[in-house]
DOVO-333395 format. One line per field, with one value per residue (C-alpha): residue number from 1; residue in one letter; x, y, z. Coordinates in Angstrom, 3 decimals, always signed. Layout:
% residues N
pos	[NUM/...]
code	[A/...]
px	[X/...]
py	[Y/...]
pz	[Z/...]
This chain:
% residues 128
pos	[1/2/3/4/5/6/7/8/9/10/11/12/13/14/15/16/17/18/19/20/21/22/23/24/25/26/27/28/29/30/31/32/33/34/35/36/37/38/39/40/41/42/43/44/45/46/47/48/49/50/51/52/53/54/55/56/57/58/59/60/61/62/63/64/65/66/67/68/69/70/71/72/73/74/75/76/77/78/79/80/81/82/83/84/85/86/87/88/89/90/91/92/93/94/95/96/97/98/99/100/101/102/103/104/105/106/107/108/109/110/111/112/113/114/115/116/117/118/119/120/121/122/123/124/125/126/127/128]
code	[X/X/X/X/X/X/X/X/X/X/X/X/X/X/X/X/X/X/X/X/X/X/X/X/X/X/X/X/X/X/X/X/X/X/X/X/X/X/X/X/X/X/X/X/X/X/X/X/X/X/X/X/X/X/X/X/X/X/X/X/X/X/X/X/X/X/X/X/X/X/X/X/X/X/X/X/X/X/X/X/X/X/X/X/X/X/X/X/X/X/X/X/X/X/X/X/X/X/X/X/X/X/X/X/X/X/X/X/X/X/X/X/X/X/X/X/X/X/X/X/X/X/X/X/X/X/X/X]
px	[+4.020/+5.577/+8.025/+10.440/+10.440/+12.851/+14.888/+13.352/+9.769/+7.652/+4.643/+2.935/-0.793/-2.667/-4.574/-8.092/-10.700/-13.966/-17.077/-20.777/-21.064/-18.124/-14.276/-12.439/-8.286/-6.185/-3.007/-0.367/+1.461/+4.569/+7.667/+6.043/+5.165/+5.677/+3.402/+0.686/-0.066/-2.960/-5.250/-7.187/-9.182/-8.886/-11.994/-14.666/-11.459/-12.643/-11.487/-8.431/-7.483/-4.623/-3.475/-0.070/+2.383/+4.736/+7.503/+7.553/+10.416/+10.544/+7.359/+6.279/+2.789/+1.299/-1.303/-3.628/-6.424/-9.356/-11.299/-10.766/-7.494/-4.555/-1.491/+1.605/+4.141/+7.314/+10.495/+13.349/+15.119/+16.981/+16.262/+13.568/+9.724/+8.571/+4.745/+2.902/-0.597/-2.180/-5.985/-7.692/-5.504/-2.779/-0.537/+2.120/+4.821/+6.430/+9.624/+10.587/+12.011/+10.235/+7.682/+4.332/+1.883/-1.322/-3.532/-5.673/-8.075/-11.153/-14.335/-15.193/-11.807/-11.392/-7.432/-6.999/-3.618/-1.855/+1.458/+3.866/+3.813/+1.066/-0.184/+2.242/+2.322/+6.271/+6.954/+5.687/+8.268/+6.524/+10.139/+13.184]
py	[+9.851/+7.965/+10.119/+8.240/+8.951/+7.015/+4.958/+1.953/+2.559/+4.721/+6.464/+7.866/+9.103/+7.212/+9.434/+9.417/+10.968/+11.959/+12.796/+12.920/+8.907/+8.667/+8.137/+5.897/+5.298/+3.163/+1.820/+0.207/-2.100/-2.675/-1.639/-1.352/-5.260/-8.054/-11.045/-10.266/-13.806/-12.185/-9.459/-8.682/-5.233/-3.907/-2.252/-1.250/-0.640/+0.794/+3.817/+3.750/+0.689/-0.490/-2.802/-4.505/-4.160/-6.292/-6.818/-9.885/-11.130/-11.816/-10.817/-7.089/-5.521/-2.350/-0.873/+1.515/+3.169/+2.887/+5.193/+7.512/+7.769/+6.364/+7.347/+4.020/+4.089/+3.023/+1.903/+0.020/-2.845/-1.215/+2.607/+5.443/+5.425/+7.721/+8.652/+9.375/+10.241/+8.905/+9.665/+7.854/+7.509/+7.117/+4.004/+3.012/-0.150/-1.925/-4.327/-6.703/-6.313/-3.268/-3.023/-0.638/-0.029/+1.446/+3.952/+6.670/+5.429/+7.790/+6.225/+4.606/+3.841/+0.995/-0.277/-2.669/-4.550/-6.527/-9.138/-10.947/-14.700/-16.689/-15.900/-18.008/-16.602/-18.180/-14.658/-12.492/-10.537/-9.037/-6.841/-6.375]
pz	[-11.939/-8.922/-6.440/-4.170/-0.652/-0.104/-2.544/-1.418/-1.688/-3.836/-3.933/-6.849/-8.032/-10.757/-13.184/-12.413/-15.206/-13.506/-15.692/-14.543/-14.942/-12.058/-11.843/-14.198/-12.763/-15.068/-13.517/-15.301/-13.572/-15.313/-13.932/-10.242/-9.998/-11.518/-11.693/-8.717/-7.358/-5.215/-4.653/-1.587/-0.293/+3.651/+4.891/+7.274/+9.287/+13.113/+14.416/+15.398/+14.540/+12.636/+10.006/+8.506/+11.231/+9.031/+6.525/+3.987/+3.389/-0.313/-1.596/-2.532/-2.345/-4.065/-1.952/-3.772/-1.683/-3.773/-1.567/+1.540/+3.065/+5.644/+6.883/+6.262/+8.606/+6.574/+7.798/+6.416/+8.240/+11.076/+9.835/+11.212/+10.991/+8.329/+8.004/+4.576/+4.268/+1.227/-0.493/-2.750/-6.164/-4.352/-3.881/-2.351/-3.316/-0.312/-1.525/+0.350/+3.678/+4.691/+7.675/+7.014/+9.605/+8.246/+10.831/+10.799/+8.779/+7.574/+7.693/+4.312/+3.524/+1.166/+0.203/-2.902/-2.600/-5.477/-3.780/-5.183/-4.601/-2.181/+1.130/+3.642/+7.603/+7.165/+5.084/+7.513/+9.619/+12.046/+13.734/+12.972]
């Protein structure tokens, strides 16, 4: 069940069933995104190292960490940097507008993300 943080980004758990043969996590996407136009992973990420740093300006993304865990730095146009640690199950959606930073990765840490329209370097906002 998602839980706002904020009311302009969410984060929320999928439901993972684990048995002997592994771990099997459905997601539904509707109502969280609409029409992903790409999907790409983030890992082997070195220590201390970080990733994002950006806001799109028109396009969403749903991050979901797959494996391992990250802390996103949030913040809204203009507003306060607010930190949330995620694990694996875990994902986070970004609407437009809003920069993320992603540190503190563990080792192992693999990131799945689902965005809204193409990859174009002309939507990338990289401060506010």
């Amino acid at each position: 069940m998602p839980r706002a943080t904020r009311e302009t980004w969410k984060i929320g758990t999928a439901t993972a069933f684990r048995d002997d043969r592994g771990v099997l996590a459905p997601m539904e996407l509707a109502g969280l995104i609409s029409h992903p136009a790409r999907f790409f992973w983030i890992r082997n990420v070195p220590p201390g190292a970080r990733r994002a740093g950006h806001a799109h300006r028109s396009s969403s993304e749903l991050v979901i960490v797959l494996s391992g865990s990250v802390d996103a730095v949030l913040r809204e146009p203009g507003g306060q940097p607010h930190r949330e640690h995620m694990t694996e199950d875990q994902w986070l959606l970004i609407p437009p507008g809003h920069f993320v930073t992603l540190e503190r990765f563990t080792a192992g840490t693999v990131l799945g993300v689902l965005a809204i329209g193409p990859y174009d370097t002309d939507e990338i906002e990289t401060s506010d």
